[in-house]
N, C-alpha and C positions, 0 to 999 in steps of 0.2 A: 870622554862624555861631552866635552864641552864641544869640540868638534861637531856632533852629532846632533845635539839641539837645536844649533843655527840652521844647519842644513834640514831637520825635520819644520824648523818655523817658513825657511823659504820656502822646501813643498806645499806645506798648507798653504800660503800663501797662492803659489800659481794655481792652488787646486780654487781656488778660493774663486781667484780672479776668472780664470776657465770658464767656469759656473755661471756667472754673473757677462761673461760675454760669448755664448753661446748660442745666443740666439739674436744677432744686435737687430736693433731696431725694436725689438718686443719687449715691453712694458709686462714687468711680475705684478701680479693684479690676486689679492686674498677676499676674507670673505667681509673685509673692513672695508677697503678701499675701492668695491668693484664697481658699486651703484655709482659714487660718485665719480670715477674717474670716465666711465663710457659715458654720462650724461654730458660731458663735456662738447662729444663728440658728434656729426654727423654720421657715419657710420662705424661700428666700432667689430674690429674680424676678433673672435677670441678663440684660442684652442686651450681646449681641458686636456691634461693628459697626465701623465705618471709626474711625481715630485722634480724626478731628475730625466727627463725625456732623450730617447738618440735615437739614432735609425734615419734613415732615406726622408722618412715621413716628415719627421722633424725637423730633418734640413730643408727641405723644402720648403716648410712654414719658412722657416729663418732667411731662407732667400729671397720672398715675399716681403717681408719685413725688412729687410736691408735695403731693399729696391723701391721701396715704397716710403722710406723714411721721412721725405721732405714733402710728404703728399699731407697738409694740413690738416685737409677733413677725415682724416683714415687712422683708426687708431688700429695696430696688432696688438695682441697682450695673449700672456698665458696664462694660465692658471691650476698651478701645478695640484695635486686632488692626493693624498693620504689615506689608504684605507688602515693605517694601522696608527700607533701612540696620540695625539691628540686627533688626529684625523682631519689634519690640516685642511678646508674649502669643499670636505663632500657635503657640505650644508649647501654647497653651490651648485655644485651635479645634481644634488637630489632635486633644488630647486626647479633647476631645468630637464630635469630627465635624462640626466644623463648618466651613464651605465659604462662601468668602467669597462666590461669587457669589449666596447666599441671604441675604446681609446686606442688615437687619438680624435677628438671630434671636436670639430671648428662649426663655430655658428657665429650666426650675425646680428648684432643689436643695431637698429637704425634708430634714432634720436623721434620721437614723437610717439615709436611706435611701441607698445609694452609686449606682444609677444618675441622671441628672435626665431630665426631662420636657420636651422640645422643645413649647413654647406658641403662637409663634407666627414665621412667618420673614417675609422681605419680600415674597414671592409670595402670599401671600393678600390676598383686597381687604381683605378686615373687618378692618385693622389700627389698629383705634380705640381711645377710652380705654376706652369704655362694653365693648366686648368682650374685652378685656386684663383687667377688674377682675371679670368674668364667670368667666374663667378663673382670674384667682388665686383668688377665692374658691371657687369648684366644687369645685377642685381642693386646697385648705390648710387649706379648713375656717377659717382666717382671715377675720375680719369685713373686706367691703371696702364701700364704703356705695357705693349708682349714684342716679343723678336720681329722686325720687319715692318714691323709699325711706325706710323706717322701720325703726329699728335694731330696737326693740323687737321689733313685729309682723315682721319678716324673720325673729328667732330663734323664733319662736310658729308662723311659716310653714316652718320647718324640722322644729321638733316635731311639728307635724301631719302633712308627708309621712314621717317616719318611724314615725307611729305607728298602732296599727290600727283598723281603724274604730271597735270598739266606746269607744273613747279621743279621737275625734277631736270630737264633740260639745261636750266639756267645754274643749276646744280653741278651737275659736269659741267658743264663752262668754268665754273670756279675752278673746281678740281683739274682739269686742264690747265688755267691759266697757274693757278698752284706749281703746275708738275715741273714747268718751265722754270720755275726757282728754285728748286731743290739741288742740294751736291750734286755730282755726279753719282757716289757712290748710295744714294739713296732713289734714283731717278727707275732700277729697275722696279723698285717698290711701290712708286707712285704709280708709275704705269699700269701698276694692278688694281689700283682704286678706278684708277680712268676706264678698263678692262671691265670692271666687274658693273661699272652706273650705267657703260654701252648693253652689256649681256642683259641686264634689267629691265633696261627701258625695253630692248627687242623681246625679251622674251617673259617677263612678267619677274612678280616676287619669287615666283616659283623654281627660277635660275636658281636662289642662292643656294635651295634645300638639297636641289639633284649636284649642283657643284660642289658642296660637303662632304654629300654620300659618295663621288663621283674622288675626291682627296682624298679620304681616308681608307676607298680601298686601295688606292695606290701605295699610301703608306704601311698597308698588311702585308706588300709585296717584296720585293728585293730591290731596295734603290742604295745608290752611291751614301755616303755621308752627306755629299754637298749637294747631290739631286733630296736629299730627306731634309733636309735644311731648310731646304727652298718649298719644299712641298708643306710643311710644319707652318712657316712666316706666311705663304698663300692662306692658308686654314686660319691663321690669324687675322688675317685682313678681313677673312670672308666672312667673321663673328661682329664685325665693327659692324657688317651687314645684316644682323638676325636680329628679330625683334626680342626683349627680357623674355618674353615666358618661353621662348624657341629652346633655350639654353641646362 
C-alpha cells in the first residue's frame, strides 16, 4: 500500500500540472475575475468552451496563445462553462449569448467598447491558427505576425492600403529600399510586398480581391507541400493588403 499512494499522489500531480499547462499563454478567467481582468486590456480574445477542452480546435486557440504571449495589448483567456454541479461561468455564456451547443466559441472584447464580437464558433471549418490571427489582427488593429510575414513591410503594407494613390509611390520606394536589408532567407518574402504595391498601383485595389480568389483556387488543387506553403505565406501577405471589413 504504501508503494501505491506515492505513486497515485505523483499521477494526480502530473494530471494536475497537465491541466493547468495546456493551453500556455491562456489566462483561466471565471465569472469573478472576468470584468476585471479584460478591462485591463486593449483587446482581449476569450474562448468559452467545455470545463476541460481538447481537440484540433483547442489546440489551435493554444497555438495562438503561445505565439502571441509577449504581444502586451492582446490578452487570450478561457473560460471554461459547466452545465452541471455548481455550473461553473454559464452566468457568462448566458450573459453573452452563448450556447453550448456552438462550443467552442471565441469572441472579442475591445477596451472602450461594451458589446464583443463573436470571431469564431465550432461550426465553421476554418477554425485554424493562421485564420484566428487573421481575425485578431483585422479586427484590433494589434500586430499579430502569420508564416511568411514581415513585421516591418506588413505595417508599410497597411500604410499603402490606407493611403491615396498619389502617396503610394513613395510607399514602395520604402518597401524596396526595405527589401535590400532583409536576410537572405527572408528576401523571397519581401519581394512579394514589393510585387503586390507594383500590381496595385497598375491595376487598382481591385488586384488584391481577384489575386485571393485567384490563391485559394490554387490551394483547392494538388500542389507539392512546399508549392502549398508558399502559396498559404502569399495568401498571407495578401491579407496585410485587405482593408478590416474585407476579412
Amino acid at each position: 500500500m504504501r508503494s501505491v499512494i506515492p505513486g497515485l499522489i505523483v499521477v494526480g500531480t502530473l494530471v494536475g500540472l497537465s491541466l493547468g499547462e495546456d493551453c500556455r499563454g491562456c489566462v483561466p478567467l471565471d465569472s469573478y475575475s472576468f470584468d476585471k481582468v479584460i478591462s485591463k486590456f486593449k483587446a482581449s480574445v476569450i474562448k468559452f468552451d467545455v470545463a476541460f477542452p481538447y481537440g484540433e480546435k483547442h489546440e489551435a486557440f493554444a497555438s495562438v496563445a503561445a505565439d502571441t504571449r509577449d504581444t502586451e495589448d492582446l490578452l487570450l483567456a478561457e473560460v471554461g462553462v459547466k452545465d452541471y454541479g455548481n455550473k461553473d461561468n454559464s452566468d457568462l455564456a448566458k450573459r453573452f449569448n452563448i450556447d453550448r451547443q456552438d462550443f467552442p466559441v471565441v469572441m472579442l472584447f475591445l477596451q472602450g467598447q461594451s458589446e464583443p464580437l463573436r470571431l469564431m464558433d465550432g461550426h465553421i471549418p476554418d477554425f485554424t491558427v493562421e485564420h484566428l490571427k487573421r481575425l485578431i489582427r483585422s479586427k484590433t488593429g494589434v500586430y499579430v505576425g502569420l508564416p511568411g510575414c514581415i513585421e516591418q513591410l506588413d505595417r508599410l503594407a497597411e500604410e499603402f492600403k490606407a493611403s491615396p494613390e498619389k502617396d503610394r509611390q513613395e510607399i514602395l520606394n520604402k518597401a524596396k529600399v526595405f527589401q535590400e536589408t532583409v536576410p537572405e532567407a527572408h528576401r523571397s518574402a519581401a519581394q512579394v510586398y514589393v510585387k503586390m504595391m507594383e500590381k496595385i498601383l497598375e491595376r487598382g485595389d481591385v488586384f488584391v480581391q481577384t489575386e485571393k480568389t485567384r490563391i485559394e483556387g490554387l490551394l483547392k488543387g494538388k500542389l507539392s507541400d512546399e508549392k502549398k506553403r508558399s502559396m498559404e505565406e502569399k495568401r498571407n501577405i495578401l491579407h496585410s493588403f485587405h482593408h478590416r471589413d474585407e476579412l
